[in-house]
C-alpha positions as CSV (number, residue, x, y, z in Angstrom):
1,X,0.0,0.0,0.0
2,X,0.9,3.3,-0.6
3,X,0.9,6.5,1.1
4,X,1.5,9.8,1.7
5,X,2.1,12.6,4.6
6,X,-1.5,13.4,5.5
7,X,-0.8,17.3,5.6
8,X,-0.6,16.9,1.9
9,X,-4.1,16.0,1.7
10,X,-7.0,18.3,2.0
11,X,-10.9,17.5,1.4
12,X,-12.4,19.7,-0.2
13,X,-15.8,18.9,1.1
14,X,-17.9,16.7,3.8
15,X,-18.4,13.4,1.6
16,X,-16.5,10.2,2.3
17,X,-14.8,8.2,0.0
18,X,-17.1,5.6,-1.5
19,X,-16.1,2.1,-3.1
20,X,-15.8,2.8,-6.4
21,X,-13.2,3.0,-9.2
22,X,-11.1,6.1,-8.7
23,X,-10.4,9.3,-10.5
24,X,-7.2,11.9,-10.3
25,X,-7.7,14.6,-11.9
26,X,-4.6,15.7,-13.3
27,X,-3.7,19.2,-13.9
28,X,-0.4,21.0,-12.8
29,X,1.2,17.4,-12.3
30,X,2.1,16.0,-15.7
31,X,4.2,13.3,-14.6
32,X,3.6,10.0,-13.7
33,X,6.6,9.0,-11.9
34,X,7.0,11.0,-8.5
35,X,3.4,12.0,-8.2
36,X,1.7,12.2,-4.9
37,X,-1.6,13.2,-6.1
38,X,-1.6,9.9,-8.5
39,X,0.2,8.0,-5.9
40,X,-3.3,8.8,-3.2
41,X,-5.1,8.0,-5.8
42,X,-3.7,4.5,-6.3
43,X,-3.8,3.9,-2.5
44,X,-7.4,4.9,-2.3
45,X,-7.9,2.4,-5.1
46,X,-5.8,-0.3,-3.8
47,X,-7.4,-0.6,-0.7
48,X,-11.0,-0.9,-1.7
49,X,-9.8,-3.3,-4.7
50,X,-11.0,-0.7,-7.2
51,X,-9.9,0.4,-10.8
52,X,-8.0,3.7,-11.2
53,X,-8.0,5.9,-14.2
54,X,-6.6,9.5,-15.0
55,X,-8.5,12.6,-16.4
56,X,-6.9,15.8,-17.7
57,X,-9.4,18.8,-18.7
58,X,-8.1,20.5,-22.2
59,X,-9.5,23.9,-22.4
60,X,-8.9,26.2,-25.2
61,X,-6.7,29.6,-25.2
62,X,-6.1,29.2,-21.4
63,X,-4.9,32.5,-20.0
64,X,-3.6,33.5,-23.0
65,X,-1.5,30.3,-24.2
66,X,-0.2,29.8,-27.4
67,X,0.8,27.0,-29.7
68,X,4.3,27.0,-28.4
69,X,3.0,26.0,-24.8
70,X,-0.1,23.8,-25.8
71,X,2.4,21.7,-27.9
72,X,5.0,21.0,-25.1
73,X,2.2,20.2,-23.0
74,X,1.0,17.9,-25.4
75,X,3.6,16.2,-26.5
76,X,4.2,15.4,-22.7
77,X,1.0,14.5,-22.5
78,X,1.3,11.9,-24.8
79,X,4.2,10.3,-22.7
80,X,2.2,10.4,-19.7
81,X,-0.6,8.4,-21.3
82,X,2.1,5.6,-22.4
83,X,3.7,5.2,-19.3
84,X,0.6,4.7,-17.8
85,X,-0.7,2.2,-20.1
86,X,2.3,0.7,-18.7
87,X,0.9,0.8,-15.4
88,X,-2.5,-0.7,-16.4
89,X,-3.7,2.6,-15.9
90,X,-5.7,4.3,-18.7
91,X,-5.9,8.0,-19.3
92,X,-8.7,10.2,-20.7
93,X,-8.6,13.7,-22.3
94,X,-11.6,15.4,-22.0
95,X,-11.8,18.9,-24.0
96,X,-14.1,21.8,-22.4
97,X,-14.9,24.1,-19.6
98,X,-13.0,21.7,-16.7
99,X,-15.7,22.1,-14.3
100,X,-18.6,21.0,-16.5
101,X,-16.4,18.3,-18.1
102,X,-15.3,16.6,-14.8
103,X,-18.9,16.9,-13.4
104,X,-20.6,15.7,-16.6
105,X,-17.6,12.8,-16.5
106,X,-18.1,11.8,-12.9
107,X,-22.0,12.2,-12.6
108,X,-22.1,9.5,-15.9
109,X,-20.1,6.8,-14.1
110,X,-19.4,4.9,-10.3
111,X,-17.0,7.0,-9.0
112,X,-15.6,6.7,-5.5
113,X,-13.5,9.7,-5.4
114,X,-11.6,13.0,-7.5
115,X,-8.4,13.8,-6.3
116,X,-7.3,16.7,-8.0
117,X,-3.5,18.6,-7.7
118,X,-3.3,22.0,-5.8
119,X,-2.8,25.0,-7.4
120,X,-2.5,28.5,-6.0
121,X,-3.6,30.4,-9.2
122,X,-7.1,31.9,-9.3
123,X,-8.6,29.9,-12.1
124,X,-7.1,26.4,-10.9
125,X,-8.5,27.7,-7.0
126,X,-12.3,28.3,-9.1
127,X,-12.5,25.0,-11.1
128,X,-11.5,22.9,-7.9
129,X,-14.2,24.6,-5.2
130,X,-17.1,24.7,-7.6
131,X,-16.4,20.8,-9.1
132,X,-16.1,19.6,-5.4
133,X,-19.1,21.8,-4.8
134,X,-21.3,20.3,-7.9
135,X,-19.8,16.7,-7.4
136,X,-22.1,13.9,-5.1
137,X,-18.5,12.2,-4.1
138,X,-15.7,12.9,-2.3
139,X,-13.1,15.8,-3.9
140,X,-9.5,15.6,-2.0
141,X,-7.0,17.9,-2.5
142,X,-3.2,17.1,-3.0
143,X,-0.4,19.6,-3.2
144,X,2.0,17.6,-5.4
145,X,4.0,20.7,-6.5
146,X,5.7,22.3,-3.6
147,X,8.0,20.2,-1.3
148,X,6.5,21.6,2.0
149,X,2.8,21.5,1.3
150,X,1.9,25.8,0.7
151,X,-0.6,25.2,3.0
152,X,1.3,23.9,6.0
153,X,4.5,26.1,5.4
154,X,2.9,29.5,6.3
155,X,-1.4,30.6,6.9
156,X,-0.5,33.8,5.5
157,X,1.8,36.3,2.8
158,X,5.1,35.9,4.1
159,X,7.0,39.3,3.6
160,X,10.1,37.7,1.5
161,X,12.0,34.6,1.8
162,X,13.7,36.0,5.0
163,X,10.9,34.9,6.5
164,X,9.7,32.1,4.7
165,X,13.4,30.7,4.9
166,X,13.2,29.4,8.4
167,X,9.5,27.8,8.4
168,X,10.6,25.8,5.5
169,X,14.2,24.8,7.0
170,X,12.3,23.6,10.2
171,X,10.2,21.0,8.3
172,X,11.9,20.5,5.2
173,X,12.7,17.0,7.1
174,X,9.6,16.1,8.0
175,X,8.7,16.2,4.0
176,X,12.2,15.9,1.9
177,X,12.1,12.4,1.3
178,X,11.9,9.7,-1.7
179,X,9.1,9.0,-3.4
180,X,7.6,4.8,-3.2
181,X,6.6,4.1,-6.7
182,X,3.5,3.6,-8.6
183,X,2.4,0.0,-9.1
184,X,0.9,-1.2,-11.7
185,X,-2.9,-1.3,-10.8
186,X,-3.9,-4.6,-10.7
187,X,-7.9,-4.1,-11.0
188,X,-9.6,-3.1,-14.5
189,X,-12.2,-1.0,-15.1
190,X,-15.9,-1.1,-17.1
191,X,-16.3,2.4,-17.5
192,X,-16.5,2.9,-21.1
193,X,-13.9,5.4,-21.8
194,X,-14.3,8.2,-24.5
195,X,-12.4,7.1,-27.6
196,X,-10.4,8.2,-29.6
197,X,-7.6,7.5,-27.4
198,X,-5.4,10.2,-26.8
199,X,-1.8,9.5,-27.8
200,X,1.2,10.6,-30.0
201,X,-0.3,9.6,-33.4
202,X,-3.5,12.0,-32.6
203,X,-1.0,15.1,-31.3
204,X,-0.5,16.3,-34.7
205,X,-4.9,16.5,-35.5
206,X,-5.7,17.7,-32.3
207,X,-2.9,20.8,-32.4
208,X,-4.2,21.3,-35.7
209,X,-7.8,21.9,-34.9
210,X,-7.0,23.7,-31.6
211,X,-8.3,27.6,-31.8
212,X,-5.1,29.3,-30.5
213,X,-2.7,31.6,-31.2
214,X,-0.3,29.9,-34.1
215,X,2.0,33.0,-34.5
216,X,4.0,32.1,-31.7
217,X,5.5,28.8,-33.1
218,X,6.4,25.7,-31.1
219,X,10.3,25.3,-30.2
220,X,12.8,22.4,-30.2
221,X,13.2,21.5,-26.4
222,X,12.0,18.4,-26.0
223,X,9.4,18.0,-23.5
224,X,8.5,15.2,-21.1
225,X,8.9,13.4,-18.0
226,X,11.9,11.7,-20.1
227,X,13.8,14.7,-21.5
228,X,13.2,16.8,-18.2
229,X,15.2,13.9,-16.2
230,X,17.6,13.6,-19.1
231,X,18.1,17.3,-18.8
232,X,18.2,17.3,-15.0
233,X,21.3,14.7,-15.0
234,X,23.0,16.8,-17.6
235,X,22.9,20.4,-15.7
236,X,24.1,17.7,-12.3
237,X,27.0,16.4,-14.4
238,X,27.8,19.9,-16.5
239,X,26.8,23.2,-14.7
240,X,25.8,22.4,-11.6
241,X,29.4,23.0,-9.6
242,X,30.0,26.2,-11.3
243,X,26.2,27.5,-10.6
244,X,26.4,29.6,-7.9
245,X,29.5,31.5,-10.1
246,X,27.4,31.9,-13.2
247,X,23.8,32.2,-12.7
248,X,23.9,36.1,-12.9
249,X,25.5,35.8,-16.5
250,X,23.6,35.3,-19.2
251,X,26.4,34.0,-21.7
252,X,27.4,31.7,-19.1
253,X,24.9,29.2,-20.1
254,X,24.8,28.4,-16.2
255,X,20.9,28.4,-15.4
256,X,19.6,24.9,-14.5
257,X,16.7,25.7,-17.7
258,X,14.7,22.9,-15.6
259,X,11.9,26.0,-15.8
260,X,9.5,24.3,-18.3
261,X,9.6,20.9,-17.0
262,X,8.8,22.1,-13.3
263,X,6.2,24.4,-14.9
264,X,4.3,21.8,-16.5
265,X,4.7,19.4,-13.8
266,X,7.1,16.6,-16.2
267,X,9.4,16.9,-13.3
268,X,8.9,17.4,-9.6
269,X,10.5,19.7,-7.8
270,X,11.2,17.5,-5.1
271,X,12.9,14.7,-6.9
272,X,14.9,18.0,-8.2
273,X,16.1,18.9,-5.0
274,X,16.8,14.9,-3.6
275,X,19.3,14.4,-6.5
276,X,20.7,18.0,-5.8
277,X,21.0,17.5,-2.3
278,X,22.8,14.1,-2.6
279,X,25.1,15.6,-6.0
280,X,26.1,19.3,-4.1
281,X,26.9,17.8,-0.8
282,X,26.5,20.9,0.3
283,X,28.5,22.7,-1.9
284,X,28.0,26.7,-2.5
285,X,26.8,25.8,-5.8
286,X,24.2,23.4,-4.5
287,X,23.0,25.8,-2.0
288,X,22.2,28.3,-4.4
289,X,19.9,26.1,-6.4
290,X,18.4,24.7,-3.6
291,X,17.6,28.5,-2.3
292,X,15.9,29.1,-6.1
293,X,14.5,25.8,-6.4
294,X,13.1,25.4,-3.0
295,X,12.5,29.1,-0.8
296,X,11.9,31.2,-4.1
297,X,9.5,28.5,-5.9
298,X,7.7,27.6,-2.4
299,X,7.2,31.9,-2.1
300,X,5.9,33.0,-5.0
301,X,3.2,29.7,-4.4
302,X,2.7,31.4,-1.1
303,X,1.9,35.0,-2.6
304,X,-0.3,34.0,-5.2
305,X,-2.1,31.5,-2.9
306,X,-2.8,34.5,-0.2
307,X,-2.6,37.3,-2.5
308,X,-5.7,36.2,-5.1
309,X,-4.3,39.9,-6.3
310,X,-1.1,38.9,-7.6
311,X,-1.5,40.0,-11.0
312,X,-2.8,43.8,-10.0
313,X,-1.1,46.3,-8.7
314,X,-3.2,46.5,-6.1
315,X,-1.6,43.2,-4.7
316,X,1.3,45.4,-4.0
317,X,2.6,46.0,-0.4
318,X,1.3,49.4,0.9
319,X,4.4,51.2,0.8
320,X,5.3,50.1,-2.9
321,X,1.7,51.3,-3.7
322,X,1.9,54.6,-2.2
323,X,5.4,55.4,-4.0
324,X,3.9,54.5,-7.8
325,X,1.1,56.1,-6.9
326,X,3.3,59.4,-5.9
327,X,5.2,58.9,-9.0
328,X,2.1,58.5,-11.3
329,X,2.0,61.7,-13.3
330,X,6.3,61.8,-13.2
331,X,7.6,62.5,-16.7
332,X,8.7,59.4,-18.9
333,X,11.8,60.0,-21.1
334,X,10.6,57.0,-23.1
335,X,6.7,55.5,-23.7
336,X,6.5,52.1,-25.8
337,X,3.0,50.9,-27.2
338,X,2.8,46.8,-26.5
339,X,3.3,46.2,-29.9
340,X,7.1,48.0,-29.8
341,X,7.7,46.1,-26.9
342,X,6.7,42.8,-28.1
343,X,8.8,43.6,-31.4
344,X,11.7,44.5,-29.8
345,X,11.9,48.2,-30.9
346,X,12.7,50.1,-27.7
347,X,15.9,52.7,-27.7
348,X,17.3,49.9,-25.6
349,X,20.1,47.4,-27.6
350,X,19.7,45.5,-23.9
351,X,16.7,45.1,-23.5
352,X,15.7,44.5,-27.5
353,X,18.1,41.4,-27.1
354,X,16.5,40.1,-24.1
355,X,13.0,40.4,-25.6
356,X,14.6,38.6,-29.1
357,X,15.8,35.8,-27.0
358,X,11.9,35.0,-25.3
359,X,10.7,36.0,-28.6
360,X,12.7,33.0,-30.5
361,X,13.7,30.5,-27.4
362,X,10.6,30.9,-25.3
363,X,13.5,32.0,-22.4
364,X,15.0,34.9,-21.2
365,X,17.7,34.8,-18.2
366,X,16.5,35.3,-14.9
367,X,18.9,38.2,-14.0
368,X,17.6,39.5,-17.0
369,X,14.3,38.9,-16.4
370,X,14.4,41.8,-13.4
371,X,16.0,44.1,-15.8
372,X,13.1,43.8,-18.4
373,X,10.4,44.2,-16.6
374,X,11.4,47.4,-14.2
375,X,12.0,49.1,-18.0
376,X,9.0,47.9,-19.1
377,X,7.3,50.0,-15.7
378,X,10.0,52.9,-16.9
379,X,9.2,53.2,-20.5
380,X,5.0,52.9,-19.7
381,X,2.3,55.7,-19.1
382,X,1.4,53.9,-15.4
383,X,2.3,50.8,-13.5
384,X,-1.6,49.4,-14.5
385,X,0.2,49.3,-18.1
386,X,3.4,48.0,-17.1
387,X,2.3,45.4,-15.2
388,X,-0.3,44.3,-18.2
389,X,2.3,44.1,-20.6
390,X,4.7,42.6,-18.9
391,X,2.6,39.1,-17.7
392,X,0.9,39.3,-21.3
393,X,4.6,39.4,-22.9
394,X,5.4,36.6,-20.4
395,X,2.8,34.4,-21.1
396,X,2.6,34.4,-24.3
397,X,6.3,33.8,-25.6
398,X,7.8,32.0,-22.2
399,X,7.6,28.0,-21.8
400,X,6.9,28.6,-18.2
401,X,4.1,31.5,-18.5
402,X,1.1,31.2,-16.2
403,X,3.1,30.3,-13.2
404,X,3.4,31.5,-9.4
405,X,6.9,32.3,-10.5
406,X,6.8,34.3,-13.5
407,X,3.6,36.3,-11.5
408,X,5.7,36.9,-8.6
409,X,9.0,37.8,-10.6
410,X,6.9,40.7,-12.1
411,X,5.2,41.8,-9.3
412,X,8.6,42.2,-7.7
413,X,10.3,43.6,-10.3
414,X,7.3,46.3,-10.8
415,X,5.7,46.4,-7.8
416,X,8.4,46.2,-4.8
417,X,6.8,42.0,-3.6
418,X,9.1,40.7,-1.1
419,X,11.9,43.8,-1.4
420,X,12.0,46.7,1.0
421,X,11.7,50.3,0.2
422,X,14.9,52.2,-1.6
423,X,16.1,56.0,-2.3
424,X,13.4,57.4,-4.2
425,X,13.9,58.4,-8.2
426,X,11.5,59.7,-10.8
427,X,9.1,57.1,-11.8
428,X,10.3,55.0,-10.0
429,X,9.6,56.4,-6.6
430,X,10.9,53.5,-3.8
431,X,10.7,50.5,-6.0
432,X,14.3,49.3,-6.8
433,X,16.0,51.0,-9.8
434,X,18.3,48.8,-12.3
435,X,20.0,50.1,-15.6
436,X,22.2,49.3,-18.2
437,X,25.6,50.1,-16.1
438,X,24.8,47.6,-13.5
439,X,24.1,44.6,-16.1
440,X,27.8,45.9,-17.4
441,X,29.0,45.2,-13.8
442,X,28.0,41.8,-13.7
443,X,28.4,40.3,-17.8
444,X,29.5,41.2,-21.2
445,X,26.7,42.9,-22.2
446,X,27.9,43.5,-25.9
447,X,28.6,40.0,-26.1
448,X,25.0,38.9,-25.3
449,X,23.4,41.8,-27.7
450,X,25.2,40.0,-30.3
451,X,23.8,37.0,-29.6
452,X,20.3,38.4,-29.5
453,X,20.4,40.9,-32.0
């Protein structure tokens, strides 16, 4: 039998588990190895002697994605429902509004319980409350994603990682530990599943008829629970020692670039930081991944789970709103429409490269990422605009749009989340001022123009 730390599990209403076959609803896990969502549901299945299956809810142009992220998803998709063939368990794609889908799904068949992955975004927190409010069986949350359950590590905003830091350290112990493996299920299903079967052969037809944005094509990384392990061991046996030396440079090729696979759940974050822990042996370089992978991940999951603002300005501390709001009316040496920003065509050679490299690799350096979006807040009539521009740019051209992270890296960048209040400048007012100098401090900036040019 399998289980799992009970503190990861959270019903989301009053009904108990019935016995009958079981469902997990998958969503922001996309894995099937090191999954404790599918792992509870396996247990719940195993020890009423019931089958097991996996949904997943497609919905089209979802917060603004675009071919490039529908087809990673996909094509990882695809994996996921091979590997679980493998494990005698089927998978199902349903296409739809997600709430009406799962309900429509559940209310046609015996079904003796949903467990469904946590998520701290707005739209994920909507479709879970109102299907376990529609659904006549048990709905149990599992938080799958973060390695100290977002719940449990804090009941409220933290104020930066200063303070998140030590809650974390104290029970990083009590939760940092392997993963048992999924079995495969030995009891089969009669529910008469939806055909046709979702799989690699169909990809190609169903990207095809899929109403989103095709402008922004799909790119070469290859997704999947596979590739994101391949990659994971690479980056261990090439870049992670000199890390911690690097990671503020972007010609140094020295980020971990595990971004998309964490994103779409192809790789868990805590298998990510088990081989880390035993590879670094506490090295410096180790340290500093662990610090982004674990304390920076596990705090923007705690801002946009208590801050259902996080995408506003007025999710912004007090003081940080104050100072915009002082600075509204300042004068703006610069002002860019959207369109010149997404196009690259700012005065800045910098900046134009950085937005060329998202625009063409679906990346942009995380150092770099800071830089971009306080210009973007400098070069726009108001820090509404800014802020709009900047997630819309984001999400539309990154791999890993749509996240807690990228959501958190603006709103600090902009908006002053989880920093302190600095010298006041024009436009700027208190929020923390970068410029062109300072990136000349830290890389060869001419060098990485002409890369991105």
């Amino acid at each position: 039998m399998i289980s799992l730390h009970s503190s990861r599990i959270l019903p989301l209403n009053n009904i108990p588990v019935a016995n009958a076959p079981m469902v997990y609803w998958m969503s922001r896990e996309q894995r099937v190895a090191d999954n404790w969502g599918l792992l509870h549901a396996q247990h719940l299945a195993l020890e009423r002697q019931q089958p097991l299956l996996v949904l997943f809810t497609l919905t089209d142009n979802f917060l603004g994605a675009t071919l490039r992220q529908y087809g990673f998803m996909l094509r990882g998709l695809a994996q996921v429902t091979e590997r679980l063939a493998e494990h005698g368990i089927p998978f199902v794609l349903l296409r739809g509004n997600p709430v009406d889908e799962i309900c429509r799904f559940v209310n046609r068949h015996p079904v003796g319980a949903v467990v469904i992955d946590f998520d701290p975004l707005r739209i994920k927190r909507f479709w879970r409350e109102n299907v376990a409010g529609q659904l006549p069986v048990a709905c149990l949350e599992v938080d799958g994603h973060n390695i100290v359950p977002c719940r449990v590590a804090s009941p409220k905003q933290e104020f930066g990682a200063y303070t998140l830091r030590p809650k974390l350290a104290r029970l990083l112990p009590e939760f940092l530990h392997d993963f048992p493996r999924l079995q495969r299920h030995p009891f089969k299903g009669t529910i008469q599943l939806p055909t046709p079967v979702f799989n690699q052969r169909s990809i190609e037809q169903l990207l095809a008829e899929l109403p989103v944005d095709r402008r922004v094509g799909e790119l070469s990384l290859l997704p999947g629970e596979t590739a994101g392990h391949r990659h994971l061991h690479n980056f261990i046996g090439n870049g992670l020692q000199q890390y911690h030396l690097r990671c503020n440079d972007p010609n140094a090729e020295g980020q971990s670039g595990l971004s998309p696979y964490l994103h779409f759940g192809q790789l868990a974050p805590q298998r990510v930081a088990l081989e880390l822990s035993c590879a670094s042996g506490g090295s410096a370089a180790g340290d500093a991944l662990l610090e982004q992978l674990i304390v920076r991940r596990e705090l923007s999951d705690n801002f946009c789970w208590h801050n259902r603002q996080y995408d506003s300005v007025a999710g912004f501390p007090a003081w940080a709103r104050a100072t915009v709001e002082e600075h509204r009316h300042d004068r703006r040496e610069y002002l860019y429409s959207r369109q010149q920003f997404e196009q690259a065509a700012t005065h800045d050679r910098l900046w134009n490269a950085a937005q060329v490299e998202m625009l063409q690799h679906g990346r942009m350096h995380g150092y770099l990422r800071m830089y971009w979006a306080k210009k973007i807040l400098e070069w726009s009539e108001s820090p509404e605009q800014a802020l709009e521009i900047a997630i819309a740019l984001n999400d539309r051209y990154q791999l890993d749009g749509r996240d807690p992270n990228g959501y958190t890296g603006i709103a600090w960048s902009i908006g002053g989340v989880h920093d302190r209040a600095w010298g006041a400048r024009p436009v700027f007012g208190k929020i923390r001022y970068m410029n062109e100098k300072g990136c000349r401090r830290k890389f060869d900036v001419e060098r990485y123009i002409g890369r991105f040019s």
